[in-house]
mmCIF file of the N, C-alpha and C atoms, coordinates in Angstrom:
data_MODEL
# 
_entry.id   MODEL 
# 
loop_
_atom_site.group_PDB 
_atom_site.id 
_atom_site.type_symbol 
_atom_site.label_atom_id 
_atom_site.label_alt_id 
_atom_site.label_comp_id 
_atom_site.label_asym_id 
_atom_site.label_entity_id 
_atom_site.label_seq_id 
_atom_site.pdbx_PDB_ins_code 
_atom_site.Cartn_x 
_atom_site.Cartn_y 
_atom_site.Cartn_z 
_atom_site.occupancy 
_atom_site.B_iso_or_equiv 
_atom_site.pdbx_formal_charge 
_atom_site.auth_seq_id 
_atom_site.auth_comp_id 
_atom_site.auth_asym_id 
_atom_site.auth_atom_id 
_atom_site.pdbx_PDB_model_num 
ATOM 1   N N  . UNK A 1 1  ? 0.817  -1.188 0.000   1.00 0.00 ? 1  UNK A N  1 
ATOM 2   C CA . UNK A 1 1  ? 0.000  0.000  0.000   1.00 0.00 ? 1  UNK A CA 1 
ATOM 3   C C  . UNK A 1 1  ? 0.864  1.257  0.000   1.00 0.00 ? 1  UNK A C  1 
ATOM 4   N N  . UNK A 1 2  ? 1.771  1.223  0.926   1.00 0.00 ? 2  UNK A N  1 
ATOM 5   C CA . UNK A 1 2  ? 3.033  1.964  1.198   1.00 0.00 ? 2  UNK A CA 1 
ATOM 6   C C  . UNK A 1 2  ? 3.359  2.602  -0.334  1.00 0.00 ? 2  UNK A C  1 
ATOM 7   N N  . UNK A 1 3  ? 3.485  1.792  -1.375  1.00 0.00 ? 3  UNK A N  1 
ATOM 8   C CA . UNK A 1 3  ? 4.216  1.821  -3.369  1.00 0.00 ? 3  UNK A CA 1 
ATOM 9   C C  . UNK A 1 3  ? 3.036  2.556  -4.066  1.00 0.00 ? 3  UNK A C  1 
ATOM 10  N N  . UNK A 1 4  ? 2.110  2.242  -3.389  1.00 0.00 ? 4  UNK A N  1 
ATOM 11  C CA . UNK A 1 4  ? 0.998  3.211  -4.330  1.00 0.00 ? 4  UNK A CA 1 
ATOM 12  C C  . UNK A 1 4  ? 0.997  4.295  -4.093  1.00 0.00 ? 4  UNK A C  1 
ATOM 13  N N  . UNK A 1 5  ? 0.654  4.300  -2.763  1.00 0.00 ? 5  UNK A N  1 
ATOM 14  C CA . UNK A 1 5  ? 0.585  5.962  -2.342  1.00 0.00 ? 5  UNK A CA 1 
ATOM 15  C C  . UNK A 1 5  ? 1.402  6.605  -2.991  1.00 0.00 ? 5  UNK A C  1 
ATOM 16  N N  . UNK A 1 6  ? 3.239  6.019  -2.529  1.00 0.00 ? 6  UNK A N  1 
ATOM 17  C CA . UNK A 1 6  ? 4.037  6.758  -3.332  1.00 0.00 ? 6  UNK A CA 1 
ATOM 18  C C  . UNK A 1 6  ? 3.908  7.165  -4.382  1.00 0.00 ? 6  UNK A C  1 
ATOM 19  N N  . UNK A 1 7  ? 3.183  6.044  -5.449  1.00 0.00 ? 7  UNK A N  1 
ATOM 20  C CA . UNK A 1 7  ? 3.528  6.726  -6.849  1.00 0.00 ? 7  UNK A CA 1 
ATOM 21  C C  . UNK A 1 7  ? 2.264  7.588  -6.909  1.00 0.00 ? 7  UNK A C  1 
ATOM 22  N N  . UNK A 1 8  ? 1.423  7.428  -6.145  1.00 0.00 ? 8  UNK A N  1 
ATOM 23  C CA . UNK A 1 8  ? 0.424  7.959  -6.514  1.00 0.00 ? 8  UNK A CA 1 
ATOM 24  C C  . UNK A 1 8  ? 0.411  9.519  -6.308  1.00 0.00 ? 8  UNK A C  1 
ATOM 25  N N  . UNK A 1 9  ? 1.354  10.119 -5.273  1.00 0.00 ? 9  UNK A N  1 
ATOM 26  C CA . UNK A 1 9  ? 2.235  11.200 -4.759  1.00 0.00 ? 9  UNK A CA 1 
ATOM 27  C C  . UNK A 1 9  ? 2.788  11.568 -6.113  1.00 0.00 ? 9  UNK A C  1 
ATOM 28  N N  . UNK A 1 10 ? 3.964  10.780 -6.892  1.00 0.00 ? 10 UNK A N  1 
ATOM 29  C CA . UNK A 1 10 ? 4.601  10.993 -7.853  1.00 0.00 ? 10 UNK A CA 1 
ATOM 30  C C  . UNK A 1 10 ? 3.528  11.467 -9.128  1.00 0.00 ? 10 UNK A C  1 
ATOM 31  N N  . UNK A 1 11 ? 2.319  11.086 -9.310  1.00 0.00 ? 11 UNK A N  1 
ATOM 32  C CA . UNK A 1 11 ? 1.760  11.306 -10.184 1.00 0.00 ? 11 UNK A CA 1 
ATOM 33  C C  . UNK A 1 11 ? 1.231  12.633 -9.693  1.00 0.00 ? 11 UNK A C  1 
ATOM 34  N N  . UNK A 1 12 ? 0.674  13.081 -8.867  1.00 0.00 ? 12 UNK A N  1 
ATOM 35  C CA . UNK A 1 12 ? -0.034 14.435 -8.254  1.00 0.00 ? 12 UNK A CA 1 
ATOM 36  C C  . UNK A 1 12 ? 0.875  15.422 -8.690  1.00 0.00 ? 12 UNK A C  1 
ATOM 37  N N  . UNK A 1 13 ? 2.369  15.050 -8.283  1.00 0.00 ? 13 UNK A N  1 
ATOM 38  C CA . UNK A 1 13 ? 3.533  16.080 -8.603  1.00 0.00 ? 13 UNK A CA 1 
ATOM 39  C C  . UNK A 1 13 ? 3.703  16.553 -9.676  1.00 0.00 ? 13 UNK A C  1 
ATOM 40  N N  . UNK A 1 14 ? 3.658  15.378 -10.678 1.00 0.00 ? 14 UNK A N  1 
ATOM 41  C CA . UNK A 1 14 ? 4.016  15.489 -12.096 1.00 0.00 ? 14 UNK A CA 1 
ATOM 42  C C  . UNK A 1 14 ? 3.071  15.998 -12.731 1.00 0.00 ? 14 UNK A C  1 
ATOM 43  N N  . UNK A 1 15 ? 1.513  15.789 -12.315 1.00 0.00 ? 15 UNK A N  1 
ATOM 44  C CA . UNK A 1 15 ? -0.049 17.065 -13.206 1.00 0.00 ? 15 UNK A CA 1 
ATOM 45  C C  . UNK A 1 15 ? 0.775  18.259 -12.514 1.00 0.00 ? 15 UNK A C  1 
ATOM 46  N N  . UNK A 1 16 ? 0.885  18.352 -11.082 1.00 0.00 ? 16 UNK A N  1 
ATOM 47  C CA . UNK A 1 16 ? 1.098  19.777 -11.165 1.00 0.00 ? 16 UNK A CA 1 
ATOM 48  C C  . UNK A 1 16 ? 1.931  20.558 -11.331 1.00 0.00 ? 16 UNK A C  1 
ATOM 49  N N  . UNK A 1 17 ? 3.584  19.890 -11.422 1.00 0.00 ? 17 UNK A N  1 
ATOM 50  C CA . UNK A 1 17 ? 4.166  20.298 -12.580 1.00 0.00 ? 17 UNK A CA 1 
ATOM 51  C C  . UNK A 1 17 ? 3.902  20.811 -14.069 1.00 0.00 ? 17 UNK A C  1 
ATOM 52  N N  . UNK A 1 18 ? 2.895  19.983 -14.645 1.00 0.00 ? 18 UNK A N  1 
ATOM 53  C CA . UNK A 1 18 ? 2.651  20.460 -16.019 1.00 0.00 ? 18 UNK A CA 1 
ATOM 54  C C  . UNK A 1 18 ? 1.613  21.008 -16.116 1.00 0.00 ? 18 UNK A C  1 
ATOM 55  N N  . UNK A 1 19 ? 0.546  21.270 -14.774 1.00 0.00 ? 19 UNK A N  1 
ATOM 56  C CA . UNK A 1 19 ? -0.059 22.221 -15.055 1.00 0.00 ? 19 UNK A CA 1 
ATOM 57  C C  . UNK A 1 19 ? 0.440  23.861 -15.225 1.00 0.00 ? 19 UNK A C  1 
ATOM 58  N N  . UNK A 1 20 ? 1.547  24.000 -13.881 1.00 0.00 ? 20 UNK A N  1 
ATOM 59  C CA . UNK A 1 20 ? 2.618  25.110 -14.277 1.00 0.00 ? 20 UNK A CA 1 
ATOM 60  C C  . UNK A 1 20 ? 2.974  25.281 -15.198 1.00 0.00 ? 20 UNK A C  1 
ATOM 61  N N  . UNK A 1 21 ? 3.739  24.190 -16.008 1.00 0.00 ? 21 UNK A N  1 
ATOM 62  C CA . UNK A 1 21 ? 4.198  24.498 -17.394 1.00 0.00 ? 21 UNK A CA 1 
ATOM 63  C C  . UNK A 1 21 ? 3.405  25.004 -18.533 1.00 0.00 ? 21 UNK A C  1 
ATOM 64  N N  . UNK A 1 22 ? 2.653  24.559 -18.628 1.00 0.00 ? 22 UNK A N  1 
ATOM 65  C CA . UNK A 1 22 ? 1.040  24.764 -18.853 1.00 0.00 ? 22 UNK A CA 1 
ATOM 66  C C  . UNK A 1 22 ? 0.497  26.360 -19.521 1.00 0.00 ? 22 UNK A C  1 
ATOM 67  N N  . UNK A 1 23 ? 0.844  26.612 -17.767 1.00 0.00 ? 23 UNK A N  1 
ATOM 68  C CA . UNK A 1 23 ? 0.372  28.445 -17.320 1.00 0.00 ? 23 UNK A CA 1 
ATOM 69  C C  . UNK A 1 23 ? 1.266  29.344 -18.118 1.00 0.00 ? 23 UNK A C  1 
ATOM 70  N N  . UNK A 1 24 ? 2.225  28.607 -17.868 1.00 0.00 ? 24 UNK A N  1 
ATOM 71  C CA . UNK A 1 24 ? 4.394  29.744 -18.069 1.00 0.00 ? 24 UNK A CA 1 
ATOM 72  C C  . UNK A 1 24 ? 4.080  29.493 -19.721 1.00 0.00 ? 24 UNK A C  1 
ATOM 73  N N  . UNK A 1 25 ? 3.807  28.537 -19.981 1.00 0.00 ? 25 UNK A N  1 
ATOM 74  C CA . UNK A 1 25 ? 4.068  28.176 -21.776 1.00 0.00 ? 25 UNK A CA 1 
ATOM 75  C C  . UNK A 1 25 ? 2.825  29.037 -22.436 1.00 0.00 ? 25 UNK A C  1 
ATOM 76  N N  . UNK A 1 26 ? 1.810  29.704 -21.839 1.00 0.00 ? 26 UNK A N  1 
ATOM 77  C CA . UNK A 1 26 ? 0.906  30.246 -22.191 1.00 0.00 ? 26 UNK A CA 1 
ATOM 78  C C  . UNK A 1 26 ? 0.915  31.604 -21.825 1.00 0.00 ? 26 UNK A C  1 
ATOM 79  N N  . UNK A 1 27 ? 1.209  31.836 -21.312 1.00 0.00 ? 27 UNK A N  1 
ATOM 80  C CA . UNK A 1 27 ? 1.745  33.043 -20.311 1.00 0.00 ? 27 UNK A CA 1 
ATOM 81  C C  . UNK A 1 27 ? 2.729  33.507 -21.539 1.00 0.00 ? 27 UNK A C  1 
ATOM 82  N N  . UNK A 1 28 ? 4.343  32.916 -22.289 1.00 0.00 ? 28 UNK A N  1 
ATOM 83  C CA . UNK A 1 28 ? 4.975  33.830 -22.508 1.00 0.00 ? 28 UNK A CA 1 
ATOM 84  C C  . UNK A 1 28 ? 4.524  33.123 -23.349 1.00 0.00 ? 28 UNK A C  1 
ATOM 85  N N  . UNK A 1 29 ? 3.625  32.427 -24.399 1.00 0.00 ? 29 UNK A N  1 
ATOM 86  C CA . UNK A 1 29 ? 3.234  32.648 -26.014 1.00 0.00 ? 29 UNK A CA 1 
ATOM 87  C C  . UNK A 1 29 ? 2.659  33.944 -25.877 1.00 0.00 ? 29 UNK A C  1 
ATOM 88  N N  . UNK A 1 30 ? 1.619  34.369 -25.589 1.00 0.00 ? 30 UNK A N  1 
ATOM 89  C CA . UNK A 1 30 ? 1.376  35.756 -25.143 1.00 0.00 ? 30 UNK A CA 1 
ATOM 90  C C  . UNK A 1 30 ? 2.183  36.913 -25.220 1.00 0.00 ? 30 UNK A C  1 
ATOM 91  N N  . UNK A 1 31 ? 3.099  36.682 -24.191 1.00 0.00 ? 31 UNK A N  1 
ATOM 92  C CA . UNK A 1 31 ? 4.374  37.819 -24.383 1.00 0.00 ? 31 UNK A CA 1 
ATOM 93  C C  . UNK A 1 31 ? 5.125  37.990 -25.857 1.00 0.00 ? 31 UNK A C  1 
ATOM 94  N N  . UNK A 1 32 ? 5.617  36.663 -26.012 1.00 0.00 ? 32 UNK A N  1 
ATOM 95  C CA . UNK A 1 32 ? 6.004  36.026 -27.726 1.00 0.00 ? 32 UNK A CA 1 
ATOM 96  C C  . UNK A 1 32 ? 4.882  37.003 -28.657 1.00 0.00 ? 32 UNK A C  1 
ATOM 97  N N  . UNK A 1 33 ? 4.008  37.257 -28.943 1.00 0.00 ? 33 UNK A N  1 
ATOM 98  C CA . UNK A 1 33 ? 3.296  37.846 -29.642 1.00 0.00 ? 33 UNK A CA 1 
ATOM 99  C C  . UNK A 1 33 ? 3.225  39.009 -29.197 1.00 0.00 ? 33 UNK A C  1 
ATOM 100 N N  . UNK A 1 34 ? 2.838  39.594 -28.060 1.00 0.00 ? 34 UNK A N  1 
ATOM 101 C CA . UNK A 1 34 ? 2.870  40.874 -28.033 1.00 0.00 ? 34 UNK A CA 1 
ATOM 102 C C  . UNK A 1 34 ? 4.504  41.738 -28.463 1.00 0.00 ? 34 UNK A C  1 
ATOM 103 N N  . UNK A 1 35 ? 5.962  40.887 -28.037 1.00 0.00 ? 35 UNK A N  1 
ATOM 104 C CA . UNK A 1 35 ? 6.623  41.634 -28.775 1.00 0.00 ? 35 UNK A CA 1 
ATOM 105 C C  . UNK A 1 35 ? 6.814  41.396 -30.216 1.00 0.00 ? 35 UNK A C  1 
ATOM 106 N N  . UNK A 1 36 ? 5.967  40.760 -31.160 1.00 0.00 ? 36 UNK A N  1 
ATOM 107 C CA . UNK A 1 36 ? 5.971  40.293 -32.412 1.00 0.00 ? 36 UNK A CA 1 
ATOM 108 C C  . UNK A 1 36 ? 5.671  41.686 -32.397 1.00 0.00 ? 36 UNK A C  1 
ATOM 109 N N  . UNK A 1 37 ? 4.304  41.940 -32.174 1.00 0.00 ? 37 UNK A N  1 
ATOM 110 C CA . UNK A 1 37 ? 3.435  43.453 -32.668 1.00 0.00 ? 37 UNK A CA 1 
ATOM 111 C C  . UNK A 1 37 ? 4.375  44.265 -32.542 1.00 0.00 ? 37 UNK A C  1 
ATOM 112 N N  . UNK A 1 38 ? 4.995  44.620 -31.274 1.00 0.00 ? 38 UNK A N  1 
ATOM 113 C CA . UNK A 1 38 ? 5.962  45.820 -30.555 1.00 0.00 ? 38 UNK A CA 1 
ATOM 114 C C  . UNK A 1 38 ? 6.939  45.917 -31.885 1.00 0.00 ? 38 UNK A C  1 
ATOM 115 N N  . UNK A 1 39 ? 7.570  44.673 -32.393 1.00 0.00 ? 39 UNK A N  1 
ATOM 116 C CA . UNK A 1 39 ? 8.800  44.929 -33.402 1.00 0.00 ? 39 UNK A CA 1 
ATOM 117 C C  . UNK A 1 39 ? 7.734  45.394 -34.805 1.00 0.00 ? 39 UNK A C  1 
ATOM 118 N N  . UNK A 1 40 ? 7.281  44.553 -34.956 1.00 0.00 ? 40 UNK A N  1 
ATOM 119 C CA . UNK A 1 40 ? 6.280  45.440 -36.187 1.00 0.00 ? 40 UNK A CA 1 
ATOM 120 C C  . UNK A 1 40 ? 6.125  46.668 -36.332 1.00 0.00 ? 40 UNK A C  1 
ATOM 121 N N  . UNK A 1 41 ? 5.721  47.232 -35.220 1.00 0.00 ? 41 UNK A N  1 
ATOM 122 C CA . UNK A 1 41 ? 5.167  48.810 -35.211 1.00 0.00 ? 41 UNK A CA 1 
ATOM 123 C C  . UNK A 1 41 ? 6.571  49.335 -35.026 1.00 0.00 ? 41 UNK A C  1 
ATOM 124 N N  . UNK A 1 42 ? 7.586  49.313 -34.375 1.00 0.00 ? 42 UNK A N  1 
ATOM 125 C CA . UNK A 1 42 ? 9.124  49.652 -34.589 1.00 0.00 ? 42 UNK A CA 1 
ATOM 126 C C  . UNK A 1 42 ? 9.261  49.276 -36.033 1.00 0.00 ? 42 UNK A C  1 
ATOM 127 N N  . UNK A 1 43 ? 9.553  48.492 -36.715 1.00 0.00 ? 43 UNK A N  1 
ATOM 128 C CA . UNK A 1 43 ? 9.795  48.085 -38.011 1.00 0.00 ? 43 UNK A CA 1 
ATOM 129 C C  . UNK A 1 43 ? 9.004  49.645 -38.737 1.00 0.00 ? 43 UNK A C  1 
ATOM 130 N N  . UNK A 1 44 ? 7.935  49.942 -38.717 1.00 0.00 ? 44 UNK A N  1 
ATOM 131 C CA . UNK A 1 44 ? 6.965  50.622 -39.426 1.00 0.00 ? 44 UNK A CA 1 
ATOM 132 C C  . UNK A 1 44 ? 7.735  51.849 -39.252 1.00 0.00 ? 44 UNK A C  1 
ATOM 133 N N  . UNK A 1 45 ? 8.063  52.435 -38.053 1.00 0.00 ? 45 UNK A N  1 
ATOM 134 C CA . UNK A 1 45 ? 7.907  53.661 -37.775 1.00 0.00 ? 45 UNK A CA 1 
ATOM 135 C C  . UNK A 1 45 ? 9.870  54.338 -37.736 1.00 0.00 ? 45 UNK A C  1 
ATOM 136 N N  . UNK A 1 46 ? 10.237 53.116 -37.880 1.00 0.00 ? 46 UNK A N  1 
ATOM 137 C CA . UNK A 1 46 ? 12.284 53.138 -38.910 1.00 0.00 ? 46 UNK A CA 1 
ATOM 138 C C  . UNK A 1 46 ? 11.609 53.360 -40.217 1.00 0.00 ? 46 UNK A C  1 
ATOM 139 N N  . UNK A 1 47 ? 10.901 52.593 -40.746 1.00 0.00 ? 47 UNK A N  1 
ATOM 140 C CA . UNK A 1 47 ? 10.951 52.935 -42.120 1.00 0.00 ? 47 UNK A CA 1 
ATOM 141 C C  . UNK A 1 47 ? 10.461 54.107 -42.301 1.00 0.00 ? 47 UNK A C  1 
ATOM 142 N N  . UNK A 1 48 ? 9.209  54.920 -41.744 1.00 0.00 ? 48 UNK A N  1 
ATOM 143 C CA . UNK A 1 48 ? 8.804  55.790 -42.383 1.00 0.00 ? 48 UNK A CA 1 
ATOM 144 C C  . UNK A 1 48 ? 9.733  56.858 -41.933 1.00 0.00 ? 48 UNK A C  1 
ATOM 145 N N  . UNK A 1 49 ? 10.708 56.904 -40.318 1.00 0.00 ? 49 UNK A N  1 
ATOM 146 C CA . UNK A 1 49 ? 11.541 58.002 -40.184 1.00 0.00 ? 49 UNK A CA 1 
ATOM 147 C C  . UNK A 1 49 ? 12.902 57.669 -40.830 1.00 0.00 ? 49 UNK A C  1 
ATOM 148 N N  . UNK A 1 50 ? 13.145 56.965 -41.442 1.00 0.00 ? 50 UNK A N  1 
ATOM 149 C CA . UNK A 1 50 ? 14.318 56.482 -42.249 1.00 0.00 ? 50 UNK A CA 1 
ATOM 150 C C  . UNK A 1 50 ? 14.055 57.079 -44.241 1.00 0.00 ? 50 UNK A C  1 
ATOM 151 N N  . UNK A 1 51 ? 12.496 57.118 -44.265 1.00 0.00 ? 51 UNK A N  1 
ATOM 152 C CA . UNK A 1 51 ? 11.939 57.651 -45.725 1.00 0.00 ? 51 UNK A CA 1 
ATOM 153 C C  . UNK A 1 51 ? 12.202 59.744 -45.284 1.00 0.00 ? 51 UNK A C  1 
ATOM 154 N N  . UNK A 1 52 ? 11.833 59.593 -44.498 1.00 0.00 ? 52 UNK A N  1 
ATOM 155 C CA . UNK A 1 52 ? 11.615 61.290 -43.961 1.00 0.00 ? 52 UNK A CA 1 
ATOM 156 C C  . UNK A 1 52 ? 12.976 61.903 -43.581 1.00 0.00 ? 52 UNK A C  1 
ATOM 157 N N  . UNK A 1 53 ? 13.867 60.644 -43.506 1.00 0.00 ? 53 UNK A N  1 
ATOM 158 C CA . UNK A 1 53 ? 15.317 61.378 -43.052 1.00 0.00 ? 53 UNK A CA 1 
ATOM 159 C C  . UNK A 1 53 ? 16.202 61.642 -44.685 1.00 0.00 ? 53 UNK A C  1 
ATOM 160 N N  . UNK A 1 54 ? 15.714 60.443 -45.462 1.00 0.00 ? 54 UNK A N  1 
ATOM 161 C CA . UNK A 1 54 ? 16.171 60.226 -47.101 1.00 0.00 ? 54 UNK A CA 1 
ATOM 162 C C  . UNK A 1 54 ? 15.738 61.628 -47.659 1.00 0.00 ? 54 UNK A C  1 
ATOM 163 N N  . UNK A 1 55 ? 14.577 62.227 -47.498 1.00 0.00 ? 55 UNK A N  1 
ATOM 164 C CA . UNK A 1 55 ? 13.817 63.411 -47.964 1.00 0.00 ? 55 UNK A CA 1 
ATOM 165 C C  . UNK A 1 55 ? 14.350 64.188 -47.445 1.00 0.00 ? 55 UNK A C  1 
ATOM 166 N N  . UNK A 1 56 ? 14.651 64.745 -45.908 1.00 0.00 ? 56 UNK A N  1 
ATOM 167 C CA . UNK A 1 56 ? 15.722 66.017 -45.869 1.00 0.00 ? 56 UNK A CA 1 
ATOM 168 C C  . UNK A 1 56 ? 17.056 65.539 -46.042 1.00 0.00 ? 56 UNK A C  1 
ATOM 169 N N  . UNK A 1 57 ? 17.660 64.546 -46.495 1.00 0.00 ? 57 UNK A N  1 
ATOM 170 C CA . UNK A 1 57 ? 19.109 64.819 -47.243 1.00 0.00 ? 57 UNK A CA 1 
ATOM 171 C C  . UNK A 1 57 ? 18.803 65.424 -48.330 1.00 0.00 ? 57 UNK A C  1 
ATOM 172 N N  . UNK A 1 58 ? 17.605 64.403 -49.268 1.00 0.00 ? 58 UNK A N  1 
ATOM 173 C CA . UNK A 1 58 ? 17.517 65.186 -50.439 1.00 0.00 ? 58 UNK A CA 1 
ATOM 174 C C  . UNK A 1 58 ? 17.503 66.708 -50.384 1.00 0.00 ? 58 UNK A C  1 
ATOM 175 N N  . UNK A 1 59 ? 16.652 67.561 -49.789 1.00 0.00 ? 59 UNK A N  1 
ATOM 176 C CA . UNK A 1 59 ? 16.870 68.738 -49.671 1.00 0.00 ? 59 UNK A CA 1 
ATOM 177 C C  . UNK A 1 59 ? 17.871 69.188 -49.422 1.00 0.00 ? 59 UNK A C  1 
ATOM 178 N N  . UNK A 1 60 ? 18.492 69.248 -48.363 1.00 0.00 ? 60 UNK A N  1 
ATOM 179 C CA . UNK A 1 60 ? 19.597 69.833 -48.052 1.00 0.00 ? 60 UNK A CA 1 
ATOM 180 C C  . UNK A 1 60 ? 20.522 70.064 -49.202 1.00 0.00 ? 60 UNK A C  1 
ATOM 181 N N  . UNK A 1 61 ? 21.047 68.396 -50.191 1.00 0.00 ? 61 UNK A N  1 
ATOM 182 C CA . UNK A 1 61 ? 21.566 68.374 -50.905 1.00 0.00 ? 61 UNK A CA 1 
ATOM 183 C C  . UNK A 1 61 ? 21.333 69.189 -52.461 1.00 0.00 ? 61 UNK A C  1 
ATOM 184 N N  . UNK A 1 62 ? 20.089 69.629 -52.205 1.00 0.00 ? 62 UNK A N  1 
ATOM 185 C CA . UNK A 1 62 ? 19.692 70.373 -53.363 1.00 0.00 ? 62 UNK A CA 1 
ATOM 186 C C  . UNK A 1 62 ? 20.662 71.028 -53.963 1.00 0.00 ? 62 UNK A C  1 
ATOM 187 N N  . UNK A 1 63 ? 20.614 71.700 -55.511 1.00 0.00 ? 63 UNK A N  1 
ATOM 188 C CA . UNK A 1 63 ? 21.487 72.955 -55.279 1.00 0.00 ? 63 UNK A CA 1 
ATOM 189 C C  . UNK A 1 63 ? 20.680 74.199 -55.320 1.00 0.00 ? 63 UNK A C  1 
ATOM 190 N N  . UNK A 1 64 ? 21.711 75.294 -54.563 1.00 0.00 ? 64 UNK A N  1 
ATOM 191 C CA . UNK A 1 64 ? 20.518 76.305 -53.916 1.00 0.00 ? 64 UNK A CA 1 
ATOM 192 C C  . UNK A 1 64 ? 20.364 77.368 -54.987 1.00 0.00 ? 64 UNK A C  1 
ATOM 193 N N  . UNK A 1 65 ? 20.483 77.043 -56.203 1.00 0.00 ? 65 UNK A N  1 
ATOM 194 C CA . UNK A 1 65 ? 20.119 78.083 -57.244 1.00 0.00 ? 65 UNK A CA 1 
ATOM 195 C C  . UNK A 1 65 ? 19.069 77.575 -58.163 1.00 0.00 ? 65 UNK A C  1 
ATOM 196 N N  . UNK A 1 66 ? 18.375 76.425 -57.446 1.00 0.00 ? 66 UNK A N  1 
ATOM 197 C CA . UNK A 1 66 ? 17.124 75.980 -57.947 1.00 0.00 ? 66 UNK A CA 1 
ATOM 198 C C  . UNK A 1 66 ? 16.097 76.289 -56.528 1.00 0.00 ? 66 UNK A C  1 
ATOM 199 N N  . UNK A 1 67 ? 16.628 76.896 -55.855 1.00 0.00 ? 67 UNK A N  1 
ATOM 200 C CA . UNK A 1 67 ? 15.699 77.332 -55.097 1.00 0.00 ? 67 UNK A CA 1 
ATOM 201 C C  . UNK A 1 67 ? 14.916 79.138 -55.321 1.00 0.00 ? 67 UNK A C  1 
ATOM 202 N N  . UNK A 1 68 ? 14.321 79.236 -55.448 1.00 0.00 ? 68 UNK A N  1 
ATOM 203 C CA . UNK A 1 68 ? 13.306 80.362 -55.087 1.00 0.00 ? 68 UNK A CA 1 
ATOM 204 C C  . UNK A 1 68 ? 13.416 81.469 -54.383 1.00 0.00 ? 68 UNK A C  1 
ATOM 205 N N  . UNK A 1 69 ? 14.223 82.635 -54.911 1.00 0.00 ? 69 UNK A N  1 
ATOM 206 C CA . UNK A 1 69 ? 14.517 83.623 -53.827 1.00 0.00 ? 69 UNK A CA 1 
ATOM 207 C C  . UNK A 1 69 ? 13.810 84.234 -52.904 1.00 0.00 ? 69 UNK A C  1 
ATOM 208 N N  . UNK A 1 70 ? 13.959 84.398 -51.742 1.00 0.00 ? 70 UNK A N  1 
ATOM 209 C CA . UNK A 1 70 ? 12.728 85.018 -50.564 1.00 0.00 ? 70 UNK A CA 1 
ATOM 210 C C  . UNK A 1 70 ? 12.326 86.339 -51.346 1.00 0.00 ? 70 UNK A C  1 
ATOM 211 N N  . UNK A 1 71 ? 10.842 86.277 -50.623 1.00 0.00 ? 71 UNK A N  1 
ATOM 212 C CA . UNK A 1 71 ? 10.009 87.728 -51.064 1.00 0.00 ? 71 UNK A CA 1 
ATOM 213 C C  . UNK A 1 71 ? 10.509 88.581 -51.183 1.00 0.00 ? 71 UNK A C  1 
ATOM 214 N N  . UNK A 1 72 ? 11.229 88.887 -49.989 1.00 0.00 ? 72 UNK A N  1 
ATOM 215 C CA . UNK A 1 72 ? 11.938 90.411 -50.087 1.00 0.00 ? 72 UNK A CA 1 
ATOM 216 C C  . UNK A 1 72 ? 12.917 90.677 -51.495 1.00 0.00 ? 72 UNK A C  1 
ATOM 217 N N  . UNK A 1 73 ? 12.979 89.542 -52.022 1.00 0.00 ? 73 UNK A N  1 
ATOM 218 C CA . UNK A 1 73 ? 14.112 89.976 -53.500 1.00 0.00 ? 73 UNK A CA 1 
ATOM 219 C C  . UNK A 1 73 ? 13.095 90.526 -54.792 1.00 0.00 ? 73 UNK A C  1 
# 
């Protein structure tokens, strides 16, 4: 009777072991996806300030006798 109990102990341990695992493995798929989104929207927002930084080189690099003299001229 003594061998059952035991294992029967051993088995209680081992559900609630994997019910933990369970929780944690669900728990950070969760996290796993929320920083999927987080890098996405980073991804998005390099590119469009990486397009907007390409556009004032272009300017800058202009040459300035294709520019438009101020009013006062």
């Amino acid at each position: 009777m003594d061998d059952g109990d035991d294992l029967l102990d051993r088995v209680q341990e081992l559900e609630v072991r994997v019910a933990f695992q369970e929780d944690l493995l669900s728990t950070l798929n969760g996290d796993v996806a929320d920083l999927h989104r987080t890098v996405a929207k980073l991804r998005e927002e390099l590119f469009r300030a990486t397009q907007s930084l390409e556009g004032l080189r272009g300017l800058l690099n202009e040459d300035p006798s294709v520019e438009p003299p101020p009013p006062h001229y």
